[in-house]
C-alpha positions as CSV (number, residue, x, y, z in Angstrom):
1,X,83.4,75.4,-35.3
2,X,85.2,78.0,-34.9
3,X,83.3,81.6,-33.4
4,X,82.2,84.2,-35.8
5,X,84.5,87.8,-34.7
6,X,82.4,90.4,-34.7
7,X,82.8,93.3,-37.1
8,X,85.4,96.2,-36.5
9,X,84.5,99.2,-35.1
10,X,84.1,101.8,-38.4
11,X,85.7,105.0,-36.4
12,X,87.8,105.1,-33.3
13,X,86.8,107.1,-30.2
14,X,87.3,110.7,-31.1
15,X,87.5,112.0,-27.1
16,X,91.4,112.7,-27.7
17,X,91.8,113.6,-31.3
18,X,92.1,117.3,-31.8
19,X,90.6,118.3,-35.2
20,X,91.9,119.2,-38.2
21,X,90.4,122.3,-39.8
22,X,90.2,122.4,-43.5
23,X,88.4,124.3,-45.8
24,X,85.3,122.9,-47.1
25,X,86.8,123.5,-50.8
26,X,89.8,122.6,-50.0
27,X,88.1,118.4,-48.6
28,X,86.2,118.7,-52.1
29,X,89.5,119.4,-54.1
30,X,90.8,116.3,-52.1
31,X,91.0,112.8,-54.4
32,X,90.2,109.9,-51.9
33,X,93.3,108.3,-50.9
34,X,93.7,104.2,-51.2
35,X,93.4,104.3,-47.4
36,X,90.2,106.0,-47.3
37,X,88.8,103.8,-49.8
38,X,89.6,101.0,-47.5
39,X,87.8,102.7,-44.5
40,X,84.8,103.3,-46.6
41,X,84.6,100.1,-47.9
42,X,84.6,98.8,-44.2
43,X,82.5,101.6,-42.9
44,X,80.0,100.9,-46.1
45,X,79.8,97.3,-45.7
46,X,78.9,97.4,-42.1
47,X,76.3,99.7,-42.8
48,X,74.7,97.4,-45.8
49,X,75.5,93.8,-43.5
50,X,73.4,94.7,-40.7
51,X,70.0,95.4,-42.6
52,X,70.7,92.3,-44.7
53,X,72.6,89.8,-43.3
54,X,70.3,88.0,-40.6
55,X,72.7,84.9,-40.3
56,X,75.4,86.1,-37.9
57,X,77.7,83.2,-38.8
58,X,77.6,84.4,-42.3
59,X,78.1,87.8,-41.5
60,X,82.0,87.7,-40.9
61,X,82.8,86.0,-44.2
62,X,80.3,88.3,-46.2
63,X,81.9,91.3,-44.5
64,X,85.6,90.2,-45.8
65,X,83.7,89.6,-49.3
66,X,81.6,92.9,-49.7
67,X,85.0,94.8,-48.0
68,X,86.8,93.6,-51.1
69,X,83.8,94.4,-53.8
70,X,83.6,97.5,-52.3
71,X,87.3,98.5,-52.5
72,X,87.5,97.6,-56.0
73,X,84.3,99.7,-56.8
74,X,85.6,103.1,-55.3
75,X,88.6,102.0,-57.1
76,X,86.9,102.1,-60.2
77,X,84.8,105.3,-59.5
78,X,87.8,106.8,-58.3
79,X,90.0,106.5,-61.5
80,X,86.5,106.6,-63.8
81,X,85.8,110.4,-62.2
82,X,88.4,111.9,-59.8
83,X,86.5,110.5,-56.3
84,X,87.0,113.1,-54.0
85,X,87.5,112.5,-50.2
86,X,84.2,114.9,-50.0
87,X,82.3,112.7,-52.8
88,X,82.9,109.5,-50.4
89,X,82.3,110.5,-47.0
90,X,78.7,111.8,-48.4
91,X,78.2,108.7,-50.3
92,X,78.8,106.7,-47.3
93,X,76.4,109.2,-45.0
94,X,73.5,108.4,-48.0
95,X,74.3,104.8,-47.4
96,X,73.4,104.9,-44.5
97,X,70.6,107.2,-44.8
98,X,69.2,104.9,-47.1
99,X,69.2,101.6,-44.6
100,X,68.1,103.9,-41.8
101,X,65.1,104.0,-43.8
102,X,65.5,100.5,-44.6
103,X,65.5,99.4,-40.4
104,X,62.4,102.3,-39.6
105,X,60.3,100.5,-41.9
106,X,61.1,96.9,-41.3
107,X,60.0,98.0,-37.6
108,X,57.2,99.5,-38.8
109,X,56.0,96.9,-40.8
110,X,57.2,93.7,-38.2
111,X,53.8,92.8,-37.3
112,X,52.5,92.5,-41.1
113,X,52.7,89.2,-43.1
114,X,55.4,89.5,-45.0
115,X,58.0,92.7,-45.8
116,X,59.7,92.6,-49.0
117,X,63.2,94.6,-48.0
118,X,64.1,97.7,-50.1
119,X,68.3,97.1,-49.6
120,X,69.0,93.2,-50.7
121,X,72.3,91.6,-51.8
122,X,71.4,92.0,-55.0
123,X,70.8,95.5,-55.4
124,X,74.0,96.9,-53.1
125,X,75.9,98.4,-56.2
126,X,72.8,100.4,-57.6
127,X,72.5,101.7,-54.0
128,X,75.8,102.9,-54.1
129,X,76.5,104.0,-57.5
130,X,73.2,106.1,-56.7
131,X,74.7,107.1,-53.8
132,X,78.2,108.4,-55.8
133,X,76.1,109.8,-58.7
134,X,74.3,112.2,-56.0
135,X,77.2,112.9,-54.0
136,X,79.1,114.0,-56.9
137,X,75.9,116.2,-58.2
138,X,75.2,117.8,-54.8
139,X,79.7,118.9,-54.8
140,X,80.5,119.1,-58.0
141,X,79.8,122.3,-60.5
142,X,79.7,119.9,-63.1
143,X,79.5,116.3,-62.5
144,X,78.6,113.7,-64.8
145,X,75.5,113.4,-66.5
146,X,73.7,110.1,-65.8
147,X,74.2,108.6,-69.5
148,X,77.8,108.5,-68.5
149,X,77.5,106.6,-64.9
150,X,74.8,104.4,-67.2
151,X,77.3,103.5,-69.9
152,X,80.3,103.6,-67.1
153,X,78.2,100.3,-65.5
154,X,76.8,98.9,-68.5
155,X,73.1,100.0,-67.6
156,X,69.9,101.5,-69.5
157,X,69.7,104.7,-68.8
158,X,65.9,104.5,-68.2
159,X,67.0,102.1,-65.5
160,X,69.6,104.1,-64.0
161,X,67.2,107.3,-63.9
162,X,64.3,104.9,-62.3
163,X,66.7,103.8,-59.8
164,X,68.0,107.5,-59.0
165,X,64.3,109.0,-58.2
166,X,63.5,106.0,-56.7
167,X,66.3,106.5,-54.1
168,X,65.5,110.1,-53.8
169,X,62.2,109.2,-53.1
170,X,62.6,106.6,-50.3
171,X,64.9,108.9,-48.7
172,X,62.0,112.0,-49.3
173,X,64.1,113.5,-51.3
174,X,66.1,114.9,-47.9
175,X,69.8,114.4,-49.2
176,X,71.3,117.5,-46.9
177,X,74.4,116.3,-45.4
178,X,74.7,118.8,-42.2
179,X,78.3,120.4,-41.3
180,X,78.6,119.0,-37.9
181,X,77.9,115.3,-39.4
182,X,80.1,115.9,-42.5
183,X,83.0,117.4,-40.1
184,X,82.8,114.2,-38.0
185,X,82.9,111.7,-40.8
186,X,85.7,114.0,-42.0
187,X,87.7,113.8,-38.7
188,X,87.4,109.5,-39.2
189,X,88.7,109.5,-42.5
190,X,91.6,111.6,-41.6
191,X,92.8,109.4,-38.8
């Protein structure tokens, strides 16, 4: 049997890399680029494989899997709505948010019975489509009502606008992405 490698490092060492200033309107004008998408995939299913995937034999092969799902969502969201470069790296900062949350209460809770995770397999793509949906709200002047992102993913509305405040609410409802943070993530995706 062969060993399992261990996941790539999301964003290089940033000691030696001399920044790139751009204008906040300028990043949100910017449609992510097929690259991007790629590191965002990587970067997102990272994030998601850590909190979930307890088998660390599996976790190389689900990587490469969710990498690809992933890449082919943005794909979609990028041509269904114009996915900015903006748009992704805050959707990929509320991923993580949201397992954050995910780890601080499976801590929390270790020494009770059982704990029923929030962030499953099963429930990756409404975490993320969430995460677009209030990305896009948060930069946008007009971003798409949630009966579009509803019929976009053949869901019930009433589902999709459950699954929205229930995010919001796990994260208590603190969705501010701070400059510093959102240069950084920036910088990556630039590289």
């Amino acid at each position: 049997m062969s060993a399992v490698e261990p996941v790539p490092q999301i964003a290089p060492d940033f000691a030696d890399v001399k920044a790139t200033v751009v204008p906040l309107e300028d990043v949100c004008d910017m449609t992510a680029n097929d690259r991007q998408l790629i590191l965002a995939s990587s970067a997102i299913a990272h994030i998601v494989l850590k909190v979930i995937c307890t088998d660390q034999e599996e976790l190389q092969p689900k990587f490469e899997r969710m990498k690809q799902v992933l890449r082919n969502f943005f794909e979609f969201v990028r041509l269904a709505t114009n996915l900015s470069l903006a748009e992704l790296i805050y959707s990929i900062w509320l991923v993580s948010r949201f397992t954050e949350k995910e780890a601080e209460n499976k801590l929390k809770r270790m020494n009770q019975e059982q704990y029923e995770s929030v962030v499953k397999e099963s429930n990756i793509g409404t975490v993320l489509l969430v995460s677009i949906e209030i990305s896009q709200k948060l930069l946008r002047d007009h971003a798409k009502k949630n009966t579009y992102w509803a019929r976009l993913f053949d869901l019930s509305v009433e589902n999709f606008n459950r699954s929205e405040a229930a995010y919001l609410k796990w994260l208590d409802y603190s969705v501010w992405l701070d400059e510093e943070t959102f240069n950084d993530m920036f910088q990556a995706m630039l590289l």
